[in-house]
C-alpha positions as CSV (number, residue, x, y, z in Angstrom):
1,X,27.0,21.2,20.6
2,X,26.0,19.8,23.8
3,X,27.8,16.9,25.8
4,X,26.1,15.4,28.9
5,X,27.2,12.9,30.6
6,X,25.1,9.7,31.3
7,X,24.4,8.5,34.9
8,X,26.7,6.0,35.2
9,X,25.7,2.4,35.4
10,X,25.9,-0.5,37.8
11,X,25.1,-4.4,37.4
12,X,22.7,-4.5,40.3
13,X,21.0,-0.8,39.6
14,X,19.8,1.1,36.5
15,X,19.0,5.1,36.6
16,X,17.4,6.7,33.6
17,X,19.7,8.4,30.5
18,X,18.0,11.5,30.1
19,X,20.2,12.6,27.3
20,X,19.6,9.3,25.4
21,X,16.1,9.9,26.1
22,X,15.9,13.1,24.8
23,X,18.1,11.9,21.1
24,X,15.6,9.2,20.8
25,X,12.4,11.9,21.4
26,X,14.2,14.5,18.7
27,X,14.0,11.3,16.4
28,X,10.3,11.0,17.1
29,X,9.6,14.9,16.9
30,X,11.0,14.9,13.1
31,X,9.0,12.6,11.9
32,X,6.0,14.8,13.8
33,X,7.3,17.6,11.1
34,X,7.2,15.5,8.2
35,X,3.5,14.4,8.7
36,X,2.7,18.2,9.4
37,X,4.0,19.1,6.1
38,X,0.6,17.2,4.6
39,X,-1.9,19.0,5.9
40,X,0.4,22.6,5.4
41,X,0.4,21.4,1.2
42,X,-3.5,20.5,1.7
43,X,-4.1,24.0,3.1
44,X,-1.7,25.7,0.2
45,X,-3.5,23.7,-2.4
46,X,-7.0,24.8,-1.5
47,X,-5.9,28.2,-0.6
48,X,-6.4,28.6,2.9
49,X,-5.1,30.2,5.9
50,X,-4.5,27.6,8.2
51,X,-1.1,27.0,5.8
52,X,0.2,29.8,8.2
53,X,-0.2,27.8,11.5
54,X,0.8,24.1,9.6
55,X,4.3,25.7,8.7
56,X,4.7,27.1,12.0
57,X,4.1,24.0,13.5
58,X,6.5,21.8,11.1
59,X,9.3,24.6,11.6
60,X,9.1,24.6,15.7
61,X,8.8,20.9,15.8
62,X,11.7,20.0,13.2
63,X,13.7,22.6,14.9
64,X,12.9,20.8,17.8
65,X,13.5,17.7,17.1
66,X,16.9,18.3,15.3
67,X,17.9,20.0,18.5
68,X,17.5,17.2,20.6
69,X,18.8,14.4,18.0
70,X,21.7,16.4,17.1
71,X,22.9,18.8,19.7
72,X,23.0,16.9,22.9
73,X,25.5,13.8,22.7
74,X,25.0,11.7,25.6
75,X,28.2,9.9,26.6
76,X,26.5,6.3,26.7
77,X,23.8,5.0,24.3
78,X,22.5,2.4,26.8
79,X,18.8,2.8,27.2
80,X,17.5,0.9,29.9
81,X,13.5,-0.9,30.9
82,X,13.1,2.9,33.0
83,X,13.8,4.3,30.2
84,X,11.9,2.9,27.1
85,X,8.9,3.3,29.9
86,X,9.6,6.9,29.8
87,X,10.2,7.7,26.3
88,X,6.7,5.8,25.6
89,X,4.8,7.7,27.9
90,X,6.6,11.4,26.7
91,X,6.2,11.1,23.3
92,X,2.6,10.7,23.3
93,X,2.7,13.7,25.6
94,X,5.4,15.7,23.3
95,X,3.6,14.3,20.0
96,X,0.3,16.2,21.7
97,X,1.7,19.0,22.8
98,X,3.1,20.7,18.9
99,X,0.4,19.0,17.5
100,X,-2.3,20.9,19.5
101,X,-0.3,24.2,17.9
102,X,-2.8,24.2,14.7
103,X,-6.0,24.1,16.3
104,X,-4.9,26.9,18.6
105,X,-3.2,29.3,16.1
106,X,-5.6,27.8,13.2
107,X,-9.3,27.9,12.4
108,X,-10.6,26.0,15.4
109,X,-9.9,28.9,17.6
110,X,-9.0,26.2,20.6
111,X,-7.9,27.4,23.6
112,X,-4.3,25.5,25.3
113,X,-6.7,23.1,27.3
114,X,-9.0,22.3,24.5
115,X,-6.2,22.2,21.7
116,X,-3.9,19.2,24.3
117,X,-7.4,17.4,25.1
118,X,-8.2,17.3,20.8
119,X,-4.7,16.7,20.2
120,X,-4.8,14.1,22.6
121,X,-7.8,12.8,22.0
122,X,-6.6,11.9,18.0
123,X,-3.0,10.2,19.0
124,X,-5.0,7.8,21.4
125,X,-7.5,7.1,18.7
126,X,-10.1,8.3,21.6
127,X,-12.4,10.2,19.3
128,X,-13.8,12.6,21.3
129,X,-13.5,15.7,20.6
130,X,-14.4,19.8,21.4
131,X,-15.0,20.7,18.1
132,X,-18.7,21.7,17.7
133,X,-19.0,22.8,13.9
134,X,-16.1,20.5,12.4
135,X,-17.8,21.6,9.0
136,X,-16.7,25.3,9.6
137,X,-13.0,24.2,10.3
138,X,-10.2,24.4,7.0
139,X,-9.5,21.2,5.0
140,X,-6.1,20.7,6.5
141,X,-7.1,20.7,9.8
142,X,-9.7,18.0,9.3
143,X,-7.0,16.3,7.5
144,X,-5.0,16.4,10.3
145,X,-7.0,15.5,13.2
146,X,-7.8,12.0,10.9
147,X,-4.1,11.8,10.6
148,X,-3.5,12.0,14.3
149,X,-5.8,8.7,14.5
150,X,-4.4,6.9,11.7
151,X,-0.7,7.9,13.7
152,X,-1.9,6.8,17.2
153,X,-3.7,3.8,15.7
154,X,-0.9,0.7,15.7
155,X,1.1,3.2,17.8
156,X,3.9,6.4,17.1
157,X,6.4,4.0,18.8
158,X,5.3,1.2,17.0
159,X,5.8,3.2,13.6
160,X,9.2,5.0,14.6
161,X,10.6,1.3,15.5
162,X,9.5,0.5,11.6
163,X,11.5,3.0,10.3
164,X,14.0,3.9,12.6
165,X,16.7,0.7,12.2
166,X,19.0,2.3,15.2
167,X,15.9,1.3,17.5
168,X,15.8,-2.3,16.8
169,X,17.9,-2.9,19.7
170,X,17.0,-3.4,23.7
171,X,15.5,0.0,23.4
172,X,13.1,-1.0,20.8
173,X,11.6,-3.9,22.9
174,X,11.0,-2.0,25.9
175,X,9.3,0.4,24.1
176,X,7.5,-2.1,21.9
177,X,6.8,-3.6,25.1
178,X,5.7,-0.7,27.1
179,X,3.6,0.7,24.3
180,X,1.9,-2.7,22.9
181,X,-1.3,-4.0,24.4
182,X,0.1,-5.4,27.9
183,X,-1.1,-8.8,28.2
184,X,-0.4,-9.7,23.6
185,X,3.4,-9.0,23.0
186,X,3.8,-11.7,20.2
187,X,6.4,-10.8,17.8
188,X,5.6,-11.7,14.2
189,X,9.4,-11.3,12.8
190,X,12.3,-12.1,14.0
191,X,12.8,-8.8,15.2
192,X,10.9,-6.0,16.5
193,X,12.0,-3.6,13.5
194,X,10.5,-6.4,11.2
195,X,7.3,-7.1,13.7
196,X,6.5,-2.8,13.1
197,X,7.4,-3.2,9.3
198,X,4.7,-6.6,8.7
199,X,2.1,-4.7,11.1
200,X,2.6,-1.4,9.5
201,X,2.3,-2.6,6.0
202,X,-0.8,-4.9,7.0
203,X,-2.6,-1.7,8.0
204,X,-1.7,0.7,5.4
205,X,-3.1,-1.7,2.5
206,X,-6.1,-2.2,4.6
207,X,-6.2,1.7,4.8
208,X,-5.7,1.8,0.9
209,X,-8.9,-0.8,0.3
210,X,-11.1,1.4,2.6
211,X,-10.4,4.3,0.7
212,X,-11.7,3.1,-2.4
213,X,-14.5,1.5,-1.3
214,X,-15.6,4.7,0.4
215,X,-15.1,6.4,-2.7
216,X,-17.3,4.1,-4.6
217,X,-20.2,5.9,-2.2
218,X,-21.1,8.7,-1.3
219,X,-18.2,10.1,0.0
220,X,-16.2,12.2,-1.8
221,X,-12.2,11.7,-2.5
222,X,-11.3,13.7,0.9
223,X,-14.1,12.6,2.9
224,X,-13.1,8.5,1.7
225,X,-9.5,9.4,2.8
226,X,-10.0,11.2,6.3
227,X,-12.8,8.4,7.3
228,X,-10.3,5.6,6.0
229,X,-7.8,6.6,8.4
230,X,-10.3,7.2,11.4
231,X,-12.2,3.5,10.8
232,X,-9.1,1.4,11.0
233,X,-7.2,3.1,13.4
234,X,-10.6,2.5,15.2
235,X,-10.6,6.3,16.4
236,X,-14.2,8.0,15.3
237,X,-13.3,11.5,14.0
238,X,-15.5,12.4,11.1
239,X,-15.6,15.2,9.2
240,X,-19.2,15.8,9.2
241,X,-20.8,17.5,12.6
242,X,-23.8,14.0,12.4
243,X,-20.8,11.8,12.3
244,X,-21.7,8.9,10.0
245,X,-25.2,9.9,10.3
246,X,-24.8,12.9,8.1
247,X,-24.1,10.4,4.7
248,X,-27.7,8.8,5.9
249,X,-25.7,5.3,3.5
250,X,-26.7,2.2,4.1
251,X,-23.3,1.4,2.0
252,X,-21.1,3.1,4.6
253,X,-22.5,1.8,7.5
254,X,-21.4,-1.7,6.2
255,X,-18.2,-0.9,4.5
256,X,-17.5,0.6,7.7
257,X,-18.5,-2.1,10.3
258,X,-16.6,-4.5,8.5
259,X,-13.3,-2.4,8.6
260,X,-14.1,-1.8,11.8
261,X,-14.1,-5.4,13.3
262,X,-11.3,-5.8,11.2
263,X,-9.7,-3.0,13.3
264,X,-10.7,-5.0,16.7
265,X,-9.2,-8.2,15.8
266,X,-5.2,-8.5,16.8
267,X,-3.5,-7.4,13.8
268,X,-1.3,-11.1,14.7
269,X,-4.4,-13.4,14.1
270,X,-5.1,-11.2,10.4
271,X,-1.7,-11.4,9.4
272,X,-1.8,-15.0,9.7
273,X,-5.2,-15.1,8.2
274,X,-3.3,-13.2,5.0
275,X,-1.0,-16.1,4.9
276,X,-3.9,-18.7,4.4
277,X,-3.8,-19.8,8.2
278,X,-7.7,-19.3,8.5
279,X,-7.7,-22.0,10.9
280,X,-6.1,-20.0,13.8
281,X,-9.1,-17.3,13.9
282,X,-11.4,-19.9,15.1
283,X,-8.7,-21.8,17.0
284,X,-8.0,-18.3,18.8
285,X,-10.3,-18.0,22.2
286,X,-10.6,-14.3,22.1
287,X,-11.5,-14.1,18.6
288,X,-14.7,-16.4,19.2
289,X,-15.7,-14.7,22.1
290,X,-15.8,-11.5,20.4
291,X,-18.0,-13.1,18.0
292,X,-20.2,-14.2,20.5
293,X,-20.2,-10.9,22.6
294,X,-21.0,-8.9,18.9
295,X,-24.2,-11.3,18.6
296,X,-25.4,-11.2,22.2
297,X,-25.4,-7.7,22.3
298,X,-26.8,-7.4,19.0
299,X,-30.2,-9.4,20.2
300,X,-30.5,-7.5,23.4
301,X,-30.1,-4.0,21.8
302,X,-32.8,-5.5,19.0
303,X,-34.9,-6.4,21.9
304,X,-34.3,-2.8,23.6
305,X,-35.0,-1.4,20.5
306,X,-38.6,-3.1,20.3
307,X,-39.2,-2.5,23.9
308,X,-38.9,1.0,23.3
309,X,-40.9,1.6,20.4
310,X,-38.1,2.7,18.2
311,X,-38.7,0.4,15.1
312,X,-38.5,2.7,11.9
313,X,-38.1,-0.4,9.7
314,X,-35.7,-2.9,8.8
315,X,-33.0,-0.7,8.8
316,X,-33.3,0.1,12.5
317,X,-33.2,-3.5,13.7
318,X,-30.4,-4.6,11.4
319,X,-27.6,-2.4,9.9
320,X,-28.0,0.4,12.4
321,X,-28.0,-1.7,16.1
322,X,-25.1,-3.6,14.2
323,X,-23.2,-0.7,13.0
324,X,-23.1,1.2,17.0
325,X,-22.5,-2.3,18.8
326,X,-19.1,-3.0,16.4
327,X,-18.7,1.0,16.9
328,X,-18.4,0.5,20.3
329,X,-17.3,-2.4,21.5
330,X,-14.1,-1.7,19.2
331,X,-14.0,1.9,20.6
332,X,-14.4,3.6,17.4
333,X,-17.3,5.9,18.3
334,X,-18.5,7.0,15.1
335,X,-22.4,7.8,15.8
336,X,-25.0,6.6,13.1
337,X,-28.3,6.4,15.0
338,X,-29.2,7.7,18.5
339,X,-28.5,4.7,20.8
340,X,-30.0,6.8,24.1
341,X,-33.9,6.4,22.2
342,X,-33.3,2.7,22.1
343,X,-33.9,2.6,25.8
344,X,-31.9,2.0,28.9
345,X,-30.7,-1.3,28.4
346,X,-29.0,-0.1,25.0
347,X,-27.2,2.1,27.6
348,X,-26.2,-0.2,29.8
349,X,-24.8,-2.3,26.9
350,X,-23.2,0.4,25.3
351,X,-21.0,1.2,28.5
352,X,-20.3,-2.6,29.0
353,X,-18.6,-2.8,25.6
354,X,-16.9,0.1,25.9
355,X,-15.6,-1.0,29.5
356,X,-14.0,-3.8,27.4
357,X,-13.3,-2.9,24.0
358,X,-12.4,-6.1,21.5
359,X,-9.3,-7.8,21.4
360,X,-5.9,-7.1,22.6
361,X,-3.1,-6.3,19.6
362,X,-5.7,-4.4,17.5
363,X,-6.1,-0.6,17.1
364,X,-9.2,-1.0,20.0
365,X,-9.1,0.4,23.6
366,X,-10.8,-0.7,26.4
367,X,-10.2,-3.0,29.0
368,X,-9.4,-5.8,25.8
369,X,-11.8,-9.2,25.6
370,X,-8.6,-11.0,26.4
371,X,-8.8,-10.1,30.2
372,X,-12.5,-11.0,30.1
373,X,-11.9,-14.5,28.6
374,X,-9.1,-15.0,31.4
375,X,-11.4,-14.1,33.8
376,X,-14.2,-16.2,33.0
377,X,-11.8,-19.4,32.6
378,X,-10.3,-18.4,36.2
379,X,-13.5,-18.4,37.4
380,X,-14.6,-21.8,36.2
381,X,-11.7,-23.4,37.4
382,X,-11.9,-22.1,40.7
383,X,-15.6,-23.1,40.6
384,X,-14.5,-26.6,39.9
385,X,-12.0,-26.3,42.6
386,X,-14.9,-25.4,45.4
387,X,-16.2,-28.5,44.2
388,X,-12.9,-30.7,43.9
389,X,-10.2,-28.9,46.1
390,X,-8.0,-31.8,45.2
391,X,-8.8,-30.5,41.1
392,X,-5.1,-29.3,39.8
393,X,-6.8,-27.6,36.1
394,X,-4.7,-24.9,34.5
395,X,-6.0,-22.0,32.8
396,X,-5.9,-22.4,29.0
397,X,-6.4,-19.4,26.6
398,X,-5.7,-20.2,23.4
399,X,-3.8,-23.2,23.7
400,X,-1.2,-21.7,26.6
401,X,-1.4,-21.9,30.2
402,X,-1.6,-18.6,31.6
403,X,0.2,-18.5,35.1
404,X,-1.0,-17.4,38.4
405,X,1.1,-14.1,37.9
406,X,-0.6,-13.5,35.2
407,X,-3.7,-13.9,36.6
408,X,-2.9,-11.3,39.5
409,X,-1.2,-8.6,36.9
410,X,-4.8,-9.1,35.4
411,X,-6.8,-8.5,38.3
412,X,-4.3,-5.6,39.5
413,X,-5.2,-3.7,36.2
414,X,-8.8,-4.3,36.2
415,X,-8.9,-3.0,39.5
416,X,-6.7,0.0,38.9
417,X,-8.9,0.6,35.5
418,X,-12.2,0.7,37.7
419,X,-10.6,3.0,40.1
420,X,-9.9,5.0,37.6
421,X,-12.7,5.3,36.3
422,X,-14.9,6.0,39.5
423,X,-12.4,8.4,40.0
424,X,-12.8,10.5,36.8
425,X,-16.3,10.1,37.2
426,X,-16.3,11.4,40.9
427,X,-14.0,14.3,39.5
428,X,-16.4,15.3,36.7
429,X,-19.3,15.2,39.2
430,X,-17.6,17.7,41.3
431,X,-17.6,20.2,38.7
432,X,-21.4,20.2,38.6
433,X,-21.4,17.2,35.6
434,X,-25.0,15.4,36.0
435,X,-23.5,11.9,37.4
436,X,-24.5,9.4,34.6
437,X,-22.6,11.1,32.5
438,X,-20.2,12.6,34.3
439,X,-19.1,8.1,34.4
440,X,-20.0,7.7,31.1
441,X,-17.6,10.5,29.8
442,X,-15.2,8.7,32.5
443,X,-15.1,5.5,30.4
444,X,-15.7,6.4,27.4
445,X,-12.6,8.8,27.6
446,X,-10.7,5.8,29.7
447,X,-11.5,3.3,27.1
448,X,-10.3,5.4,24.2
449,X,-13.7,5.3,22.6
450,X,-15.2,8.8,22.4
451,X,-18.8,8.2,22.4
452,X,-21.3,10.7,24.5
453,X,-24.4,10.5,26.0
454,X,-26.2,13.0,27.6
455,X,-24.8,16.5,28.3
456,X,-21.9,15.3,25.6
457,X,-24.6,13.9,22.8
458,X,-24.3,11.4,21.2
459,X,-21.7,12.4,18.9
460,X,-19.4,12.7,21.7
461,X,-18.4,16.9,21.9
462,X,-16.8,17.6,25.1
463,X,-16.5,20.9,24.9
464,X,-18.8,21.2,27.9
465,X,-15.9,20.5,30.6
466,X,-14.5,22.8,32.0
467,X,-10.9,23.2,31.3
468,X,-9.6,21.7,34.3
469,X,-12.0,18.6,33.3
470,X,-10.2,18.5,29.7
471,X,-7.2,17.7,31.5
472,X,-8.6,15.0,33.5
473,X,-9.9,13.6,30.1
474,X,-6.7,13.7,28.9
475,X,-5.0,11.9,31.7
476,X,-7.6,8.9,31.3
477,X,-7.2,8.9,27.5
478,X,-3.2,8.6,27.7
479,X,-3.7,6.2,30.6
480,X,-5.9,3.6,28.6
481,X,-3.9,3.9,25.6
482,X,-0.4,3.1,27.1
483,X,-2.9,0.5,29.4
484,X,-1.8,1.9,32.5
485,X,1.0,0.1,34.0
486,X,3.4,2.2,31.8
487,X,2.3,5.6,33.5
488,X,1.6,4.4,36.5
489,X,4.7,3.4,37.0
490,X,6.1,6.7,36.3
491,X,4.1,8.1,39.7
492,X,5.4,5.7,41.7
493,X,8.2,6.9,44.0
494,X,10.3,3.5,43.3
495,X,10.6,3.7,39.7
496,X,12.8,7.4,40.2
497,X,15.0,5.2,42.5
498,X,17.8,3.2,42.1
């Protein structure tokens, strides 16, 4: 047994508890195991040999993570703001790391660069994947890269905290806090343990309903289950290579859109919904304006679609335009139709929703409506103030005044975002990427939505990059999930000091 002392503490400065840390990241890698052990009994039950790999995996992690929680006793408990900031940003990074160990050592055949970027790409619901022939791949492995998503979708922090009671304590909010949609941190229990457990139980039986009404289709028992967990985690792996297109179902296009904008609503706003409170969806800003956004987009890309001479029937101006504008805009990326033969302003639209995403508290990346709707209102009222410098309006979203703080914290991460962005895109551009979608892959990857166009397709395989570009990738898909500010911080020279 190990014994390491914790940096002592002082009331005016905080260092990090590395050995805390590290207990709290076993607790995290054990439950890894347990979800491992699925796909391993999936793999035994249909006889293949990818069970090798998936008990591997399960026995590394668990020994792992029982090294870390039991082994190393940490002389003080205390887990600090630094420190829930760290924790949050590693176990995504850990969570990737053993479970990239399948589609290496299993049927996929990834290499280390390809296996962290899949890996990756699943835990922050990003969808985009190097897989070419997913078809060719073992059941248990597709199972697995769904249940990455359905994992990553609410959050792993978010589903430790539900089920680990130890965590509901100062170390639970910062990491609720660091890993929860930064600008929505509305707690619907009393406490956050009870906040995981409402949210977590919300999205399960949603899961549940989606799996039997894919059922009902086309899709078989397996196929219903893995695309369940993909739609309202809002992450876009499919187990066909065509995506959604491959079912050519008029019945799981719609079953899917709706689950989907059910997966880019804040999970707050449907709870109350559950409880009769149907008022508060309309009452709620951000809601409407997602409404609004979904329909303006809708009869532009009709019009594109027209302009372009790609009407093939009512099907083409109605279910499918519908089906890709909730698919992206909530960052899903599942791919129906080919959205690049609609024309260019189906493009432009495309990378606009993706840029930002739907609402903030739901499964959805992107930059999150929210900041768009305080933006707009900022801008009005300083409009009115050009006009009326003596005018004193607040900012109202959704009944509360959002400060001038808030309103810089916004702009800060929209800027950061962008930079971001035009950095990946400059990056992939360097390594011979044609530019349009060298910045396309740059927020698509960003905005955890997966989508391709171009050199990627429209089903969104990246196994074009080269391996230093995966990485990359991989940075921006961690760095839109946790919203930035959390790993940012950690590459700042401040935060390491006291």
């Amino acid at each position: 047994m190990i014994r390491i002392n914790s940096i002592e503490r002082t009331s005016n400065s905080r260092l990090i508890n590395f050995p805390k840390q590290l207990n709290v990241l076993g607790q995290f890698l054990l439950f890894e195991s347990l979800f491992l052990i699925v796909p391993l009994l999936v793999c035994l039950f249909k006889k293949e040999e990818d069970w090798i790999p998936f008990l591997i995996t399960a026995c590394v992690t668990a020994l792992s993570g029982f090294i870390l929680k039991y082994l190393i006793k940490p002389s003080c408990d205390n887990l600090g703001r630094k420190d829930g900031c760290m924790i949050t940003c590693m176990v995504w990074v850990i969570f990737s790391l053993f479970g990239m160990l399948p589609f290496i050592f299993g049927s996929a055949h990834l290499n280390i660069s390809e296996g962290f970027f899949e890996t990756m790409s699943g835990f922050t619901t990003t969808g985009a994947t190097v897989i070419r022939d997913i078809e060719n791949c073992s059941t248990g492995l597709v199972l697995w890269r769904a249940i990455t998503q359905w994992i990553g979708g609410l959050g792993i922090v978010l589903f430790t905290l539900a089920i680990i009671p130890s965590l509901n304590s100062n170390k639970g909010v910062f990491m609720f806090h660091a890993e929860v949609s930064g600008i929505t941190h509305d707690k619907i229990g009393a406490r956050i343990a009870n906040t995981a457990k409402i949210l977590w139980l919300l999205y399960g039986a949603m899961t549940v309903i989606l799996i039997l009404l894919l059922w009902i289709g086309p899709m078989n028992f397996f196929e219903s289950v893995c695309h369940a967990f993909t739609a309202i985690s809002t992450g876009g792996y499919s187990t066909r290579n065509e995506s959604i297109a491959a079912f050519d179902s008029i019945y799981v296009k719609i079953v899917l859109s709706v689950f989907m904008f059910l997966g880019g609503i804040n999970f707050g706003l449907i709870y109350a919904a559950c409880k009769g409170y149907l008022r508060q969806l309309w009452k709620n800003d951000v809601f409407r304006a997602f409404l609004i956004l979904i329909s303006v987009n809708y009869i532009l890309t009709m019009v594109s679609i027209l302009h372009s001479g790609n009407y093939r029937g009512w099907q083409s101006l109605t279910i499918d335009p519908i089906f890709h504008i909730i698919s992206s805009m909530t960052s899903t990326g599942f791919g129906a139709a080919n959205f690049e033969s609609w024309g260019a302003l189906s493009i432009v639209l495309t990378i606009i929703m993706m840029y930002f995403g739907a609402c903030a508290g739901s499964t959805t990346g992107g930059a999150k409506l929210d900041r768009l709707v305080y933006l707009f209102k900022n801008f009005k009222i300083e409009v009115k103030r050009s006009v009326s410098p003596r005018s004193m309006k607040a900012i109202r979203v959704n009944g509360q005044i959002i400060t001038p703080e808030n309103t810089n914290e916004i702009i800060a991460f929209l800027l950061i975002y962008t930079c971001l962005i035009v950095l990946g895109g400059v990056l992939l551009a360097a390594m011979d990427f044609p530019i349009v979608d060298a910045f396309f892959s740059s927020i698509s990857c960003i905005s955890n939505n997966g989508l391709g166009s171009g050199i990627t397709g429209v089903t969104g395989s990246y196994d074009f990059l080269p391996n230093i570009g995966k990485w990359v990738m991989s940075f921006l898909m961690l760095a839109g999930r946790l919203e930035i500010f959390a790993l940012i911080m950690l590459l700042t020279p401040s935060f390491w000091r006291r």
